[in-house]
C-alpha positions as CSV (number, residue, x, y, z in Angstrom):
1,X,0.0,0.0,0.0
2,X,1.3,3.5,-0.7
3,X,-0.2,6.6,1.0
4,X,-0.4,10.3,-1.2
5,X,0.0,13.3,0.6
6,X,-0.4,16.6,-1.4
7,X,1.1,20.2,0.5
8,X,-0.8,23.2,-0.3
9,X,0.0,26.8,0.3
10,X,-0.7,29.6,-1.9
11,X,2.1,30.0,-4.4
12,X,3.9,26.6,-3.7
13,X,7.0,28.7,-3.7
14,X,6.8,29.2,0.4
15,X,5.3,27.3,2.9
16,X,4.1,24.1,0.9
17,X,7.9,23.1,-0.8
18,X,9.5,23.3,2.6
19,X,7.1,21.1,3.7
20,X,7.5,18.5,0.8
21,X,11.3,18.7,1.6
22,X,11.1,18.3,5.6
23,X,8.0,15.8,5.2
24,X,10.1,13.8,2.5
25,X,13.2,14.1,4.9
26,X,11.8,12.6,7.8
27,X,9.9,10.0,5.6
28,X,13.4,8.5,4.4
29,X,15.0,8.9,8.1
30,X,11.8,6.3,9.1
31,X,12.6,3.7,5.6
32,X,8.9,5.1,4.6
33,X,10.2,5.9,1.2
34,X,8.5,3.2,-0.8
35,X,5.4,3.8,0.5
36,X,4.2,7.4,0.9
37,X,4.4,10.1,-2.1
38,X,4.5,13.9,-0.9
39,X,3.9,16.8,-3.4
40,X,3.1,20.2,-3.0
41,X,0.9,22.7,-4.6
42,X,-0.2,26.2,-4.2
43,X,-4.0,26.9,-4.8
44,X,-3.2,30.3,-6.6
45,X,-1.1,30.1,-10.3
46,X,0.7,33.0,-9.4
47,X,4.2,31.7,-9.6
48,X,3.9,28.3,-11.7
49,X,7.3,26.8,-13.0
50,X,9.2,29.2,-10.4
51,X,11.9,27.9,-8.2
52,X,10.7,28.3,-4.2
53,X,11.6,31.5,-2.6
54,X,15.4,32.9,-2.2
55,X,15.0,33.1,1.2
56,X,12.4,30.0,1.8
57,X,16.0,28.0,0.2
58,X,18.3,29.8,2.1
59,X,16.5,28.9,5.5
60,X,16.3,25.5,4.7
61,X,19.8,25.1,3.4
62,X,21.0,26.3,6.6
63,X,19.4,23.3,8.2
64,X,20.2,20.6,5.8
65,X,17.3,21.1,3.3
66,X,17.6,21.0,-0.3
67,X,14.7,22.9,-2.4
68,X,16.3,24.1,-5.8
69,X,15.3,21.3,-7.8
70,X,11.1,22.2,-6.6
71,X,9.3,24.2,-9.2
72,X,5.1,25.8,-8.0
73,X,2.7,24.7,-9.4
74,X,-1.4,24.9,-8.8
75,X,-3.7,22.3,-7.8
76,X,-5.2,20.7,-10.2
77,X,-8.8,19.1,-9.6
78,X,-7.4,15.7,-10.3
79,X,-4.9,16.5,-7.6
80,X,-8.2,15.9,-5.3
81,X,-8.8,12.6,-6.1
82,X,-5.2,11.2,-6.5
83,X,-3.9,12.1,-3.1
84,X,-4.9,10.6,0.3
85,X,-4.3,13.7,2.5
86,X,-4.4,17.3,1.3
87,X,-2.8,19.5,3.8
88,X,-3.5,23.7,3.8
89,X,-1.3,25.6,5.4
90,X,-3.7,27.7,6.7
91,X,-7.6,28.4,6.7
92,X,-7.6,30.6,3.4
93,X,-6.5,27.8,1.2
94,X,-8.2,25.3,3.3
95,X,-11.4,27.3,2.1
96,X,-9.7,27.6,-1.6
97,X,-9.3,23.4,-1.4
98,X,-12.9,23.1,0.1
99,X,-14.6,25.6,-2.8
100,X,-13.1,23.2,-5.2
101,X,-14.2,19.7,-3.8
102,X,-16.6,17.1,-3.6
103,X,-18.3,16.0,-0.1
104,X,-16.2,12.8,-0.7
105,X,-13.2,14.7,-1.1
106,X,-13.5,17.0,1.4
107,X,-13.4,14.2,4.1
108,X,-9.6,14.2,2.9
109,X,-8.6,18.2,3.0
110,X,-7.1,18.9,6.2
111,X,-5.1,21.6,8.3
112,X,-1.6,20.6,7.9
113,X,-1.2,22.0,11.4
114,X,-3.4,19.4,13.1
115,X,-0.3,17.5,13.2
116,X,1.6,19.6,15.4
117,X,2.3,18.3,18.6
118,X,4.2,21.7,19.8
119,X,2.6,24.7,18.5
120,X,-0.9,25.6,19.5
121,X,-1.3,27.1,15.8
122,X,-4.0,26.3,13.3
123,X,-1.8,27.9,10.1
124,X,1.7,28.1,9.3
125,X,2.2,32.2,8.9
126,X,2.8,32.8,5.6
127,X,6.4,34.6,5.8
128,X,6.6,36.2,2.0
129,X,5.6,39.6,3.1
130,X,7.7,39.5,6.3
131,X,11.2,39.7,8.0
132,X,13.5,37.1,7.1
133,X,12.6,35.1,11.1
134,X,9.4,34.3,9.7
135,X,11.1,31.7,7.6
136,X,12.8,30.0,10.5
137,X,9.3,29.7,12.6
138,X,8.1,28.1,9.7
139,X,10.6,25.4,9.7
140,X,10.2,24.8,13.1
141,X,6.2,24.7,12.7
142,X,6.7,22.6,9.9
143,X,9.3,20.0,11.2
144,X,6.8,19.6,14.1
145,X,3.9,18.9,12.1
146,X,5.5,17.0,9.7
147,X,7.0,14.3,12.7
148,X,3.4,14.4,13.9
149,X,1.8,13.4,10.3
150,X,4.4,10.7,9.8
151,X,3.7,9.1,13.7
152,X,0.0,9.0,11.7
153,X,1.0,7.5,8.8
154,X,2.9,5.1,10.1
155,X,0.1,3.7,12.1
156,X,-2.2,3.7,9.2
157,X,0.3,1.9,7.2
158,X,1.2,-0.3,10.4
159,X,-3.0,-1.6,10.1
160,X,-2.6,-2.7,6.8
């Protein structure tokens, strides 16, 4: 069995790569490799076929994570019935995700927050308009989350 999980910000040049890149991380450190997929997304078309963010890179660079070869693009309605999970970053594009979806698929759009086990946030702060910390919190937020979500996973995949 194989489990799809979909990472959806605004742009996909944020938020939603450096989770791909920190979810895909710690899904390799646990051998989980062949059987989850991770993508990201971004519910607006804003920056399709760019590169993440110069400073989204240079944060995760500077712990170990490597985002150049990522490119945004938008979710696409088949996106919505190939993956298994479909993560927002925040509310916004939770509501963006939800507009776009069946009831059926709904059941399968989440907060990609509701895996944190350290932050008492719902959304990950988008940090494009901000000071250069911003990034950083988001790494942190998104490391958290992303240990929860595999804990999750590998249960799931442990009852199969």
């Amino acid at each position: 069995m194989s489990f799809r999980v979909l990472l959806v910000c605004m742009g996909n040049i944020c938020r939603s790569p450096t989770a791909e890149v920190v979810l895909r991380t710690i899904i390799k450190n646990n051998n989980l490799g062949s059987k989850v997929e991770v993508d990201s997304a971004g519910t607006h078309g804003y920056h399709v076929g760019e590169a993440p963010d110069s400073r989204t890179q240079r944060a995760a660079a500077a712990r170990g994570y490597n985002l150049t070869q990522l490119r945004a693009r938008k979710v696409a309605r088949q996106d919505l019935d190939y993956f298994d999970l479909i993560l927002a970053m925040d509310k916004s594009n939770l509501d963006n995700l939800w507009r776009m979806a069946t009831p059926e698929q709904k059941e399968r759009i989440k907060l990609f927050m509701d895996y944190s086990k350290n932050f008492d946030d719902d959304e990950v702060p988008d940090p494009y308009y901000g000071l250069g910390h911003g990034f950083d919190l988001v790494l942190d937020m998104v490391e958290d989350a992303a240990q929860g979500l595999v804990d999750e996973i590998k249960l799931k995949l442990d009852k199969t």
